[in-house]
Residue frames as a rotation matrix with the C-alpha (Angstrom) as fourth column:
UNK 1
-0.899 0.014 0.439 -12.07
-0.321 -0.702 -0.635 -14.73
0.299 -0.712 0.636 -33.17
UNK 2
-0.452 0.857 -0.248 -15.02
0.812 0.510 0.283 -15.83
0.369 -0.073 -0.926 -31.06
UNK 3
0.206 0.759 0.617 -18.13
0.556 -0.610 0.565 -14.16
0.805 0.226 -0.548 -30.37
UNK 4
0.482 -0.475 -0.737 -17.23
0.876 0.279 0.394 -13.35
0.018 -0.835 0.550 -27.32
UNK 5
-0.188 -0.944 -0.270 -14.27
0.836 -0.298 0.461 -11.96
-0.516 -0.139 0.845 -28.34
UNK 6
-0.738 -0.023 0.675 -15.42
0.589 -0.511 0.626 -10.07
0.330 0.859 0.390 -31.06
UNK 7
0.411 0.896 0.166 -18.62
0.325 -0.314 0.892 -8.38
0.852 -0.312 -0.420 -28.96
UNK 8
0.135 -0.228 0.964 -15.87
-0.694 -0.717 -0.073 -6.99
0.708 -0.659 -0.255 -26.12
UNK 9
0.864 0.504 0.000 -16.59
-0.208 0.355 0.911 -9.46
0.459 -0.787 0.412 -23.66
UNK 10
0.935 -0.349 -0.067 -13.81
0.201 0.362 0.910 -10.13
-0.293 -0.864 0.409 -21.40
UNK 11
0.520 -0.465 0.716 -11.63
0.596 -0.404 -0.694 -7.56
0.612 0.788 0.067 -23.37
UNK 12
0.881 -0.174 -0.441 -9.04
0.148 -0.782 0.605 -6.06
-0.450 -0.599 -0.663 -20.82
UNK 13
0.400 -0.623 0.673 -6.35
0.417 -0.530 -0.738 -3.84
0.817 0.575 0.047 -21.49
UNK 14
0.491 -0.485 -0.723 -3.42
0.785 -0.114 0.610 -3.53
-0.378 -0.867 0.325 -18.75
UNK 15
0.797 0.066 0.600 -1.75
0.282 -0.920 -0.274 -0.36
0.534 0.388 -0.752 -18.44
UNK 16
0.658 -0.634 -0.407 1.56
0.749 0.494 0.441 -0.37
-0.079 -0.595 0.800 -16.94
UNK 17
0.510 -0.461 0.726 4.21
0.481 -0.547 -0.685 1.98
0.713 0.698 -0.057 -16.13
UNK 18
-0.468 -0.350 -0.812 6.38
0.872 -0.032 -0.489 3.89
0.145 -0.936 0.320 -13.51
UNK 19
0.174 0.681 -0.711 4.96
0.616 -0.638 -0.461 6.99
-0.768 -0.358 -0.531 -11.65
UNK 20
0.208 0.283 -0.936 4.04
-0.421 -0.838 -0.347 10.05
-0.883 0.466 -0.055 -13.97
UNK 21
-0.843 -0.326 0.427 4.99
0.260 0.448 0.855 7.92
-0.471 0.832 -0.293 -17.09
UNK 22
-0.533 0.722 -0.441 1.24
-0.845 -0.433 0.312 8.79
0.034 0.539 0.842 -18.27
UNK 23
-0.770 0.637 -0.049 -1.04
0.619 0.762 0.191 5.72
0.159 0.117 -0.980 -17.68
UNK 24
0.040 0.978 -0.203 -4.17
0.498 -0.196 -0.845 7.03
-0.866 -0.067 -0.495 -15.96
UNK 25
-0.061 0.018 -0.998 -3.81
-0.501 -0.865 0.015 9.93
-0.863 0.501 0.062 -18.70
UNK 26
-0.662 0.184 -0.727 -3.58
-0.727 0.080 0.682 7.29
0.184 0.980 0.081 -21.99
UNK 27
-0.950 0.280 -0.136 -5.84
0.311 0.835 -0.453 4.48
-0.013 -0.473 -0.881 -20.02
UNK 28
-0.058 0.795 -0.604 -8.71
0.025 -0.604 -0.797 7.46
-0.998 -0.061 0.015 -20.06
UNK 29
-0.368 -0.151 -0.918 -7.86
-0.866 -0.304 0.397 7.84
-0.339 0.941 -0.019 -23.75
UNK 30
-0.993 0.058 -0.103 -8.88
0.021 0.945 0.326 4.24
0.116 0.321 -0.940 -24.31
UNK 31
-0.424 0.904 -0.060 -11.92
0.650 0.258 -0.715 4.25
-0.630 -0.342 -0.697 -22.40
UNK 32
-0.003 0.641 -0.768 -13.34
-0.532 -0.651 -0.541 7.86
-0.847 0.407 0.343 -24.06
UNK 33
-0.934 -0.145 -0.326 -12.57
-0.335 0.042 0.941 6.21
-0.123 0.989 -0.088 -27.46
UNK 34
-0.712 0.702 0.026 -15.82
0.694 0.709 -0.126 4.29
-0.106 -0.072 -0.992 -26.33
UNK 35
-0.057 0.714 0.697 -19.32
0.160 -0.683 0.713 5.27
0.986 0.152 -0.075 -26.32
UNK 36
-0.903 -0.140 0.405 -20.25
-0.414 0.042 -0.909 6.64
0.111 -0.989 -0.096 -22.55
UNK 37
0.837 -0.442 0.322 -21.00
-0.497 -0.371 0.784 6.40
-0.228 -0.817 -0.530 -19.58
UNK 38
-0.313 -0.772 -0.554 -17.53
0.007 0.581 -0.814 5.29
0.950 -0.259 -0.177 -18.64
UNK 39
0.927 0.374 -0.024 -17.12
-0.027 0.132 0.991 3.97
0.374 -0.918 0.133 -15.34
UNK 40
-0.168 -0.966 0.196 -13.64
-0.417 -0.111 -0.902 4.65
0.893 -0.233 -0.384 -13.18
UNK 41
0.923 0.122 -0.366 -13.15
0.294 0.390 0.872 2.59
0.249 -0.913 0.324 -10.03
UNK 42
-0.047 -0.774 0.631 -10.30
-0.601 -0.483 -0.637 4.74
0.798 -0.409 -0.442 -7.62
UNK 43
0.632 0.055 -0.773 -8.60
0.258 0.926 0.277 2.96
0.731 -0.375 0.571 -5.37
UNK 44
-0.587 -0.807 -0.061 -7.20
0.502 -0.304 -0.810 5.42
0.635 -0.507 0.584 -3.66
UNK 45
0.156 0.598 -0.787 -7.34
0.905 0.232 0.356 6.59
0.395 -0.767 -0.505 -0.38
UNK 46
0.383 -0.068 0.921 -7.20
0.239 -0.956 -0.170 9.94
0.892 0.285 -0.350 0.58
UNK 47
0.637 0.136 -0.758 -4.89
0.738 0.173 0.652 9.34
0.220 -0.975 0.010 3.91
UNK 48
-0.261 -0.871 -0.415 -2.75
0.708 -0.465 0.531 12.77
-0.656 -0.155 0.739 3.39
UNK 49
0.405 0.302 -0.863 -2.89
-0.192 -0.895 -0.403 16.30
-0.894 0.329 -0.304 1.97
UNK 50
-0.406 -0.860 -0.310 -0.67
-0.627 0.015 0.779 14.85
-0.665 0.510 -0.545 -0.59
UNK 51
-0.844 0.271 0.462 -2.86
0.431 0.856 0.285 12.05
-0.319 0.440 -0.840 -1.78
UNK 52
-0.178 0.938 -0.298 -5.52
0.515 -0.170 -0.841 14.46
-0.839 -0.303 -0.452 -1.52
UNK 53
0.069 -0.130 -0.989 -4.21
-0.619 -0.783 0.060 16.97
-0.783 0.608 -0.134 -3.78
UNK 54
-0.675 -0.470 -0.569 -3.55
-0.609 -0.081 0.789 13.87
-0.417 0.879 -0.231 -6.53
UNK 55
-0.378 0.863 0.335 -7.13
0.821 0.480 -0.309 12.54
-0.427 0.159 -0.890 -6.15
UNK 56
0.641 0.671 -0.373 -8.53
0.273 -0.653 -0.706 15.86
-0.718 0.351 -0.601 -7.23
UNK 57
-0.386 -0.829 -0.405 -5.73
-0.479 -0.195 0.856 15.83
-0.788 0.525 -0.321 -9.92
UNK 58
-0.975 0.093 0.200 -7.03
0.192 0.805 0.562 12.95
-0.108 0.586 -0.803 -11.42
UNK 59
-0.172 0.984 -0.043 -10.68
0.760 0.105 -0.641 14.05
-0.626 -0.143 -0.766 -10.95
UNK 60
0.228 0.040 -0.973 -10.10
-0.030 -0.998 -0.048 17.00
-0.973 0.040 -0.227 -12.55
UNK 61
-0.749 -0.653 -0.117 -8.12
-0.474 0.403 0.783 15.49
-0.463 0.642 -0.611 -15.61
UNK 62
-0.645 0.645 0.410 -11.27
0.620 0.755 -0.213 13.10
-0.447 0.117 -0.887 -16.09
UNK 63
-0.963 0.269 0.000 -14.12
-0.174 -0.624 0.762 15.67
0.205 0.734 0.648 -16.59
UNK 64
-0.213 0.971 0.110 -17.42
-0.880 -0.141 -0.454 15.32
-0.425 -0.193 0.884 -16.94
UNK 65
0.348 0.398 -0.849 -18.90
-0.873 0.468 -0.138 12.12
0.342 0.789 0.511 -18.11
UNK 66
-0.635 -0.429 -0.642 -17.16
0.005 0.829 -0.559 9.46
0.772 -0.359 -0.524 -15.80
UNK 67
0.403 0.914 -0.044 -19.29
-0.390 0.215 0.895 7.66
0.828 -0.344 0.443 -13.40
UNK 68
-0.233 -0.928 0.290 -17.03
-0.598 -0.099 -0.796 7.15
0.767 -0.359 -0.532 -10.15
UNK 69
0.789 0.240 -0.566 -16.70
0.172 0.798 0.578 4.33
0.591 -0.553 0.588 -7.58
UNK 70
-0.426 -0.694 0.580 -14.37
-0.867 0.131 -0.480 4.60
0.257 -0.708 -0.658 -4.71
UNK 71
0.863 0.447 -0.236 -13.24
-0.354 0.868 0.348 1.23
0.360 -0.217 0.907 -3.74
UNK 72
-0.181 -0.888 0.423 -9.63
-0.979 0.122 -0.163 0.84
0.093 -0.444 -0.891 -1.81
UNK 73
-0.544 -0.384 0.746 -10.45
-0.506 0.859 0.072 -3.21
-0.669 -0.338 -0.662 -0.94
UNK 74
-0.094 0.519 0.850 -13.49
0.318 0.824 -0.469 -4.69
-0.944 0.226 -0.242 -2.39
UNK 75
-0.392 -0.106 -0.914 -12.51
-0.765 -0.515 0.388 -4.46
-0.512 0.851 0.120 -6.35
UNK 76
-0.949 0.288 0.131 -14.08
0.316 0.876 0.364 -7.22
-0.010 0.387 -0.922 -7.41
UNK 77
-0.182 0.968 -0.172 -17.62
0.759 0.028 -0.650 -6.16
-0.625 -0.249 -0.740 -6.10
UNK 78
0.369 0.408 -0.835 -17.45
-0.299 -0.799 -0.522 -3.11
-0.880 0.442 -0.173 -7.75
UNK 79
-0.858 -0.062 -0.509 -16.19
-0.512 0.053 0.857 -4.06
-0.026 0.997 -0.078 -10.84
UNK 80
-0.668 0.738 0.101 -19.08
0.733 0.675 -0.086 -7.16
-0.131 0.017 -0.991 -10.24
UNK 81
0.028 1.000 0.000 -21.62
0.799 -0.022 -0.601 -4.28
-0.601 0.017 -0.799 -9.78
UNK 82
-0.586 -0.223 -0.779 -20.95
0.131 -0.975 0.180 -1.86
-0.799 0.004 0.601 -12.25
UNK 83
0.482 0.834 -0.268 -22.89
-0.528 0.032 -0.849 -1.44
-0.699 0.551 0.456 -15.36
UNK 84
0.126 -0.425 0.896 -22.33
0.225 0.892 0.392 -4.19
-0.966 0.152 0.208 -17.29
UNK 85
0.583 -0.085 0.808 -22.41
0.762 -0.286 -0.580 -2.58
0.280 0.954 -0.102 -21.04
UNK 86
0.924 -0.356 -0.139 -20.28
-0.369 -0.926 -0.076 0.45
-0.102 0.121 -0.987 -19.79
UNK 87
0.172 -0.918 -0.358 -16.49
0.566 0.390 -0.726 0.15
0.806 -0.078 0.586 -20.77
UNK 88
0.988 0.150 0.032 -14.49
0.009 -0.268 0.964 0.14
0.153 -0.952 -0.266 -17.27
UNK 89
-0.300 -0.953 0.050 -11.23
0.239 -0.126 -0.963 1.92
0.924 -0.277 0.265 -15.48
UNK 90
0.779 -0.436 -0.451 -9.50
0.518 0.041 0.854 0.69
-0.353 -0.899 0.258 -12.37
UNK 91
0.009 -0.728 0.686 -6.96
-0.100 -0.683 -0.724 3.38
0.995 -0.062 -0.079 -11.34
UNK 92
-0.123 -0.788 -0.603 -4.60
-0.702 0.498 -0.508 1.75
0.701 0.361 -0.615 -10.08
UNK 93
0.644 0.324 -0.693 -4.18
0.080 0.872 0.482 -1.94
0.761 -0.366 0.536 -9.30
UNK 94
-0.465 -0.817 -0.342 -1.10
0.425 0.133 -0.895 -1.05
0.777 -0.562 0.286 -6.88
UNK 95
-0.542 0.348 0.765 -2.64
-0.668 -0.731 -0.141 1.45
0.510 -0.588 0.628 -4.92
UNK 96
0.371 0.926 -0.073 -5.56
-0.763 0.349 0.544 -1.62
0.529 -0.146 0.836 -4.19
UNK 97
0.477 -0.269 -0.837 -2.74
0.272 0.950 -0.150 -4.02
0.836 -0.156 0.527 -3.51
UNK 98
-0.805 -0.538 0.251 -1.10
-0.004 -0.418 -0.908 -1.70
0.594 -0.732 0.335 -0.77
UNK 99
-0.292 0.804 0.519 -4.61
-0.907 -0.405 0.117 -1.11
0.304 -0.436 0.847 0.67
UNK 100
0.742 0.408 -0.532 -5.19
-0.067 0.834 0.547 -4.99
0.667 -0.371 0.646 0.98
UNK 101
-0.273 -0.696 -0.664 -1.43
0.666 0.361 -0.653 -5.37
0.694 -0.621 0.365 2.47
UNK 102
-0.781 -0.332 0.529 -1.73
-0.100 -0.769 -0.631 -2.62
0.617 -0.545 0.567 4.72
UNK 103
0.050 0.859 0.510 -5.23
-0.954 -0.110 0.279 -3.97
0.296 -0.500 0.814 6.06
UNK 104
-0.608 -0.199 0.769 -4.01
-0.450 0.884 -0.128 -7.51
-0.654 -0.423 -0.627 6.77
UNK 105
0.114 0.993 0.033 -6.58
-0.800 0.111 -0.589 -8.91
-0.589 0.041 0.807 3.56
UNK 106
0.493 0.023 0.870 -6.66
0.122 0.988 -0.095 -12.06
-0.861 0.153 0.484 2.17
UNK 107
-0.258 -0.319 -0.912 -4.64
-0.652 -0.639 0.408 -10.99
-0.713 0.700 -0.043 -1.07
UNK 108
-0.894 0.163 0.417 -5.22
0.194 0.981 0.031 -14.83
-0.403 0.108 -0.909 -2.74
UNK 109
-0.371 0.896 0.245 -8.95
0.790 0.443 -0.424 -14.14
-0.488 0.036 -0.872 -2.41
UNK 110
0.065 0.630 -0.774 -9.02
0.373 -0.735 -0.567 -11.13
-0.926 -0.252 -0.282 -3.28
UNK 111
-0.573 -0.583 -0.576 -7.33
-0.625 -0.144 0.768 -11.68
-0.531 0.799 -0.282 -6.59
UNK 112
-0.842 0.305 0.445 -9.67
0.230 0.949 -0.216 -14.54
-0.488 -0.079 -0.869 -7.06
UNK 113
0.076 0.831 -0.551 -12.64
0.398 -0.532 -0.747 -12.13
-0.914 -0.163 -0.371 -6.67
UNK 114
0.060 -0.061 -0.996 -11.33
-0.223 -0.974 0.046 -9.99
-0.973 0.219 -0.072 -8.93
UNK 115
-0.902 -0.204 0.381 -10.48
0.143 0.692 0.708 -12.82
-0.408 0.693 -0.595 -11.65
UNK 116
-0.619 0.742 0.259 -13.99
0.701 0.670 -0.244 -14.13
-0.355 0.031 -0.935 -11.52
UNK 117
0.083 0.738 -0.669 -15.43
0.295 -0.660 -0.691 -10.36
-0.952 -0.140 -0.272 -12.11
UNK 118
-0.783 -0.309 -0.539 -12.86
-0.524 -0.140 0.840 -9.40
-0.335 0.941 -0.053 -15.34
UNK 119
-0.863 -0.493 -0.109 -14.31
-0.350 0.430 0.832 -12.29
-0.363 0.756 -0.544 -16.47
UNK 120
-0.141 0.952 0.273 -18.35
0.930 0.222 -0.292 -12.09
-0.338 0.212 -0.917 -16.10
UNK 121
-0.072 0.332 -0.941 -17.82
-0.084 -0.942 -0.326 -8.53
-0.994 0.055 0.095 -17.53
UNK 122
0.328 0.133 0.935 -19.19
0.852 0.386 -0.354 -8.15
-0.408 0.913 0.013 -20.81
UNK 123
0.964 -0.250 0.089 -17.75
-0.215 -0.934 -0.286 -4.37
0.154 0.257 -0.954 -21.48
UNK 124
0.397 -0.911 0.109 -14.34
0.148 -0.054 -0.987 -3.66
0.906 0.408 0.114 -22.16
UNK 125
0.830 -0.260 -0.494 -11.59
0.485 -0.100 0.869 -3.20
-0.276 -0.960 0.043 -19.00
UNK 126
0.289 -0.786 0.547 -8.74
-0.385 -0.618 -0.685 -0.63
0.876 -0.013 -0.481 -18.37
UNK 127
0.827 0.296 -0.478 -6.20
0.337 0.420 0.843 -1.34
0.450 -0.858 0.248 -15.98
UNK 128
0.398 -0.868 0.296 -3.79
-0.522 -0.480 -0.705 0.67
0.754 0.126 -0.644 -14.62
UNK 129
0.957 -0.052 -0.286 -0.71
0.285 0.365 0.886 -0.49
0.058 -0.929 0.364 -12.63
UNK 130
0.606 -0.728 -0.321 2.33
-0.795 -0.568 -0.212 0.89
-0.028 0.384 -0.923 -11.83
UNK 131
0.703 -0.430 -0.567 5.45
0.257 0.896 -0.362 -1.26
0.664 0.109 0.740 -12.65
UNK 132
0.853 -0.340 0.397 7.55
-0.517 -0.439 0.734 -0.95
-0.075 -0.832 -0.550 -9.10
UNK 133
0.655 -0.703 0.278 10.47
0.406 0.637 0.655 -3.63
-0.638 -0.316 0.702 -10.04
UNK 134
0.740 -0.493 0.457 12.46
0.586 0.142 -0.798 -1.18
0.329 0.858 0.394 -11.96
UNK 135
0.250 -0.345 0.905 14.03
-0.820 -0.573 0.008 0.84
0.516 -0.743 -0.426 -9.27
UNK 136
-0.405 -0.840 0.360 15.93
-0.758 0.088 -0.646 0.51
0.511 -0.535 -0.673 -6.49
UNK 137
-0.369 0.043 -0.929 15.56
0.496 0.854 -0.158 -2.66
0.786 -0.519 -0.336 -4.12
UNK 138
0.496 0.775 -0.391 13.25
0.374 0.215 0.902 -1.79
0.784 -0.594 -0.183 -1.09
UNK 139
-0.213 -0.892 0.399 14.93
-0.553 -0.227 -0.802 -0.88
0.806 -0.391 -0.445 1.71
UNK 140
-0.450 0.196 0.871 12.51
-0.717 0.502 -0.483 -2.74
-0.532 -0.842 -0.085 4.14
UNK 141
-0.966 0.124 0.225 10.96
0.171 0.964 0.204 -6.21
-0.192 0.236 -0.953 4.08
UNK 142
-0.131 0.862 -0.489 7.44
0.202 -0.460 -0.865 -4.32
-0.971 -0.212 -0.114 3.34
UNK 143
0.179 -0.151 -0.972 8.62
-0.807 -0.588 -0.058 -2.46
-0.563 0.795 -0.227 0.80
UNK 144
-0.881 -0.459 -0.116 10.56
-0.446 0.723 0.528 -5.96
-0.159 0.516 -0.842 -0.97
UNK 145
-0.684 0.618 0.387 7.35
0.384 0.756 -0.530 -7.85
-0.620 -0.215 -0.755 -0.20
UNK 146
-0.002 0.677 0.736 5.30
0.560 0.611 -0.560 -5.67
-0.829 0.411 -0.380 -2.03
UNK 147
0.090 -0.563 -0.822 7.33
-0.849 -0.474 0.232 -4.73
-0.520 0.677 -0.521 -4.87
UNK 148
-0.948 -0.316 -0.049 6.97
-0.303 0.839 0.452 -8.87
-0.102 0.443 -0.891 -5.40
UNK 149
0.058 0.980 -0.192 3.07
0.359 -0.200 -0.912 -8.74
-0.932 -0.016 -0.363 -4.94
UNK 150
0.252 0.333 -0.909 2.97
-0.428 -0.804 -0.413 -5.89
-0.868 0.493 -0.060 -7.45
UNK 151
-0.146 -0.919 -0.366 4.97
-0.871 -0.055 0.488 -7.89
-0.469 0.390 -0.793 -9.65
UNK 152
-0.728 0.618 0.297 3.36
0.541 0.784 -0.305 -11.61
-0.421 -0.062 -0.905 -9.26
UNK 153
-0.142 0.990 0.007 -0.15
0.460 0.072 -0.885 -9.25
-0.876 -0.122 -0.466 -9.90
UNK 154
-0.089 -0.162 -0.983 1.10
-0.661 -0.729 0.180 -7.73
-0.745 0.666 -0.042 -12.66
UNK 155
-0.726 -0.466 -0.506 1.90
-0.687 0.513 0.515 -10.95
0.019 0.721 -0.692 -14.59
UNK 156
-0.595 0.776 0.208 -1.34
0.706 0.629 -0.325 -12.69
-0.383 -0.047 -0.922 -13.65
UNK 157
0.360 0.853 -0.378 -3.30
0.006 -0.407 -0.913 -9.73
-0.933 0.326 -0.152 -15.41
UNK 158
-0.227 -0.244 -0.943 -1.06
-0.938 -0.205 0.279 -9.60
-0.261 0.948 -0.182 -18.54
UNK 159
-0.947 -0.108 0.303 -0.86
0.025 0.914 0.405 -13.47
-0.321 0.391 -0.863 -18.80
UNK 160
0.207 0.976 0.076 -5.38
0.741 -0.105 -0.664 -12.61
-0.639 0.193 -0.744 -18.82
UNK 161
0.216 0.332 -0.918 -5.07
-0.153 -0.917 -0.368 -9.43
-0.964 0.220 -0.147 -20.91
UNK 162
0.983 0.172 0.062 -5.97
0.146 -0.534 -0.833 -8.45
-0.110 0.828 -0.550 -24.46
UNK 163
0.631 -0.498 0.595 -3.65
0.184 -0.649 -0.738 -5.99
0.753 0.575 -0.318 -24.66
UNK 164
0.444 -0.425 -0.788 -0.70
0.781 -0.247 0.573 -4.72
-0.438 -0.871 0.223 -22.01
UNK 165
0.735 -0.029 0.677 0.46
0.392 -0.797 -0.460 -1.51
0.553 0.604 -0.574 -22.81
UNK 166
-0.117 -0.762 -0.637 3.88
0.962 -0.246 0.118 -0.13
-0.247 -0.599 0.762 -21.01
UNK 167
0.864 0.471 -0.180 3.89
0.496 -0.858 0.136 3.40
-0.090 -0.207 -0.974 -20.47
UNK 168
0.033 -0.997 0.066 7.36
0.904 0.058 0.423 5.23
-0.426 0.046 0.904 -21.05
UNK 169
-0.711 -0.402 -0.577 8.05
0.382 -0.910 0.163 9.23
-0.590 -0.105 0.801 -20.46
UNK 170
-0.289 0.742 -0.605 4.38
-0.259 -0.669 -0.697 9.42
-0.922 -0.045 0.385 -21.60
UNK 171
-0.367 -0.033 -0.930 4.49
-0.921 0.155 0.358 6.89
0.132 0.987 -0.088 -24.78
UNK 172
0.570 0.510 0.644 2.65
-0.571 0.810 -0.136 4.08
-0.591 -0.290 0.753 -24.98
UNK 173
-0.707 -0.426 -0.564 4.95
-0.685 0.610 0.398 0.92
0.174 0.668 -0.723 -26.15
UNK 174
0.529 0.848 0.028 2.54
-0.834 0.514 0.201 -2.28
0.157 -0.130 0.979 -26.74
UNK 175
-0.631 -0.705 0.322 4.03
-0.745 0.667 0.001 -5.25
-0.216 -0.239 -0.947 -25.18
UNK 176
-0.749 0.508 0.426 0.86
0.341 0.846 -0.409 -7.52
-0.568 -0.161 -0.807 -25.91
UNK 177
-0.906 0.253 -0.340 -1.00
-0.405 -0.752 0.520 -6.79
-0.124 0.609 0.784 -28.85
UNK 178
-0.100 0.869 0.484 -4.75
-0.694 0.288 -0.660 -7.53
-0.713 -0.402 0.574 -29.30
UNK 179
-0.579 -0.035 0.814 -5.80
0.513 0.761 0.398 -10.56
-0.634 0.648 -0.423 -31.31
């Protein structure tokens, strides 16, 4: 194990799973195991009474003691500026990848970005994402497209991650265990 490795540094831990399956809920459990602050970067947008009602779900669920970023595109920067000794959660990497498709954003670069931050962070990482290719086929070319995004970005963060963790009716199975 190298120092590095053994001192956290570029330690992330993917979190995968379909909707309600329990990620954000055991992905927090990781992070509290730490000392605080924690730091939570939300990528969600609050464009509906619905979305609204499951941002203050999730805010609520958290508590006291989490140090929030809202960031819908520019996850890299904020992960880049967060406190560098705090352990960080991104909730959720889909939610960011709809928010880049749906704004027309470089997706490429913006994965890039995001590479290059994981990997000057010296604190642990959470990541949540949901897994969207186990259901039904799309019905539109949107939907197909990014259900293969989600999919492609999934496997470039496990292929980097520590750990990957699959979520399932609120169990964590480990699909990638830490060295």
């Amino acid at each position: 194990m190298s120092k590095d490795t053994a001192a956290g540094r570029g330690r992330l831990t993917l979190v995968l799973g379909g909707a309600r399956s329990g990620k954000s809920r055991y992905a927090q459990t990781l992070a509290m195991a730490m000392p605080p602050p924690w730091i939570y970067i939300a990528t969600a947008e609050p464009r509906d009474d619905e979305m609204r009602t499951r941002i203050k779900a999730h805010q609520r669920m958290r508590g006291e003691g989490w140090l929030t970023t809202e960031t819908p595109i520019d996850l890299g920067g904020a992960v880049s500026e967060a406190p560098g000794s705090a352990p960080l959660l991104i909730d959720c990497l889909t939610l960011w990848l709809s928010n880049l498709m749906l704004g027309n954003h470089d997706i490429d670069a913006a994965i890039e970005r995001l590479d290059d931050a994981l990997q000057a962070r010296a604190a642990p990482i959470i990541a949540v994402s949901n897994e969207v290719g186990l259901g039904i086929v799309p019905e539109t070319p949107l939907g197909r497209d990014f259900r293969d995004r989600a999919g492609s970005l999934n496997q470039h963060l496990a292929a980097k991650a520590h750990q990957v963790v699959l979520m399932v009716a609120g169990l964590p199975m480990i699909v990638k265990a830490s060295p």
